[in-house]
C-alpha positions as CSV (number, residue, x, y, z in Angstrom):
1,X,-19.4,41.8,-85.9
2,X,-17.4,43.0,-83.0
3,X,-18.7,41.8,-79.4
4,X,-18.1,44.3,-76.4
5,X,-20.4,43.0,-73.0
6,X,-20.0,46.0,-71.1
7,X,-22.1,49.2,-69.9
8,X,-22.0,51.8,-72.1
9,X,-22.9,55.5,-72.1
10,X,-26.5,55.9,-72.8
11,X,-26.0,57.9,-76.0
12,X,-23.5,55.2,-77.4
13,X,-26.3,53.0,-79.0
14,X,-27.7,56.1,-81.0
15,X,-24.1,57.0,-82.0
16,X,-23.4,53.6,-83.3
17,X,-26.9,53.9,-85.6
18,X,-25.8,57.4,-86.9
19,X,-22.8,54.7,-88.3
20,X,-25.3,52.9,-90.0
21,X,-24.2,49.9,-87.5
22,X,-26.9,47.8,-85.3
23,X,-26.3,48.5,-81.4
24,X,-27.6,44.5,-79.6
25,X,-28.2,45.8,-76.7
26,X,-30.4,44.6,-73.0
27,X,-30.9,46.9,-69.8
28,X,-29.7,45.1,-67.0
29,X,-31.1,44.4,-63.3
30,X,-29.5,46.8,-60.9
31,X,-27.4,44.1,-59.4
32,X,-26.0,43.4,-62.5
33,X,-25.4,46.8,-62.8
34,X,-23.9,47.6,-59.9
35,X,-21.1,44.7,-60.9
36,X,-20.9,46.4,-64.4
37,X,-20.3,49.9,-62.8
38,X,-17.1,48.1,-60.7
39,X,-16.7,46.7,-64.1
40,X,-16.5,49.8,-65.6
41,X,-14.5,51.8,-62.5
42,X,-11.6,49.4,-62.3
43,X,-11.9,50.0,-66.7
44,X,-11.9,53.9,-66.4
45,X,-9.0,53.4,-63.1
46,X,-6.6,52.2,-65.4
47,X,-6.9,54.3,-68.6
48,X,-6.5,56.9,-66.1
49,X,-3.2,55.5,-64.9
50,X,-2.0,54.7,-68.6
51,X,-3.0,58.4,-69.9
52,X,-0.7,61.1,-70.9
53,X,-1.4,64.5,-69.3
54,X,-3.0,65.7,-72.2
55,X,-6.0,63.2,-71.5
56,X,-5.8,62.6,-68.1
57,X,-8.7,65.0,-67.4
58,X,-11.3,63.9,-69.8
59,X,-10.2,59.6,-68.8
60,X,-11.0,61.9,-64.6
61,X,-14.3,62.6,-66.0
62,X,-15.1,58.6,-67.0
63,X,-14.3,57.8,-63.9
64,X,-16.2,60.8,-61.9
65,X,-19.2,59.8,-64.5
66,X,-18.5,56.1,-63.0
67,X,-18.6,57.4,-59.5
68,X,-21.9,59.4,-59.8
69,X,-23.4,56.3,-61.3
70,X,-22.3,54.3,-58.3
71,X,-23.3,57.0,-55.8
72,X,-27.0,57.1,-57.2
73,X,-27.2,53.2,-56.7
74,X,-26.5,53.9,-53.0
75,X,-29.4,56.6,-52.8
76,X,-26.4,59.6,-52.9
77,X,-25.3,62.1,-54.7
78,X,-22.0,63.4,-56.6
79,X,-22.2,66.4,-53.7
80,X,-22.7,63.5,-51.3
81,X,-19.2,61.9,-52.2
82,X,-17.6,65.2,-52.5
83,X,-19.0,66.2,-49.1
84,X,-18.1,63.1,-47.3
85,X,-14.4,63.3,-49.4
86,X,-14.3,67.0,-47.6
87,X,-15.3,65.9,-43.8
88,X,-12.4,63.0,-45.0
89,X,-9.9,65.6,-45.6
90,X,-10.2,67.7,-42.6
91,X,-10.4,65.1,-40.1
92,X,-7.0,63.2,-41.7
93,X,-5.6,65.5,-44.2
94,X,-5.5,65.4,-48.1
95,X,-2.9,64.0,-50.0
96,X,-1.6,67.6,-50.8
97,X,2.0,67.7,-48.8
98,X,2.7,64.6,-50.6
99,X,3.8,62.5,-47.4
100,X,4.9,58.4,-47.8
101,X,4.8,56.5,-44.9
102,X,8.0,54.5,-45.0
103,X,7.3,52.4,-41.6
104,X,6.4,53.0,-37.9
105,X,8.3,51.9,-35.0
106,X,6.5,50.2,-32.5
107,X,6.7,51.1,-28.5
């Protein structure tokens, strides 16, 4: 028996019975969800930061699935985000020109 406690995909119980294993799963409140999402974000954040460029993109997409997830729990969308990540960028730039802010000097 191997014990995981945290949110999974929703196809990952089928998956694990096409194994001829036996998912134990529970569907939790949304409060508890919304902590298992962060859960899962801060998960998906760092196999981002330890993958290779070769599976960078697809351990993007956990995290973009993540983000959707989180969105919907605050009555948005994926679009919303993306919109709201635009207005973001135009008002104070991207991160495109690749500037680091070594220090300011005060008047």
């Amino acid at each position: 028996m191997q014990v995981y406690n945290k949110l999974v995909r929703d196809k990952i119980p089928e998956i694990i019975k096409a194994n001829g294993e036996t998912p134990i799963t529970r569907i939790l409140e949304d409060e508890e969800y919304k902590i298992e999402l962060e859960k899962k974000l801060k998960e998906e954040y760092l196999e981002v930061i330890k993958a290779n460029s070769k599976d960078r993109i697809e351990e993007l997409a956990d995290m973009l699935e993540v983000i959707t997830a989180l969105a919907k729990l605050e009555n948005a969308s994926l679009d919303d985000v993306i919109s709201v990540a635009s207005n973001k960028a135009s008002k104070r730039g991207a991160f495109n020109d690749k500037i680091f802010l070594e220090k300011v000097i005060e008047k």
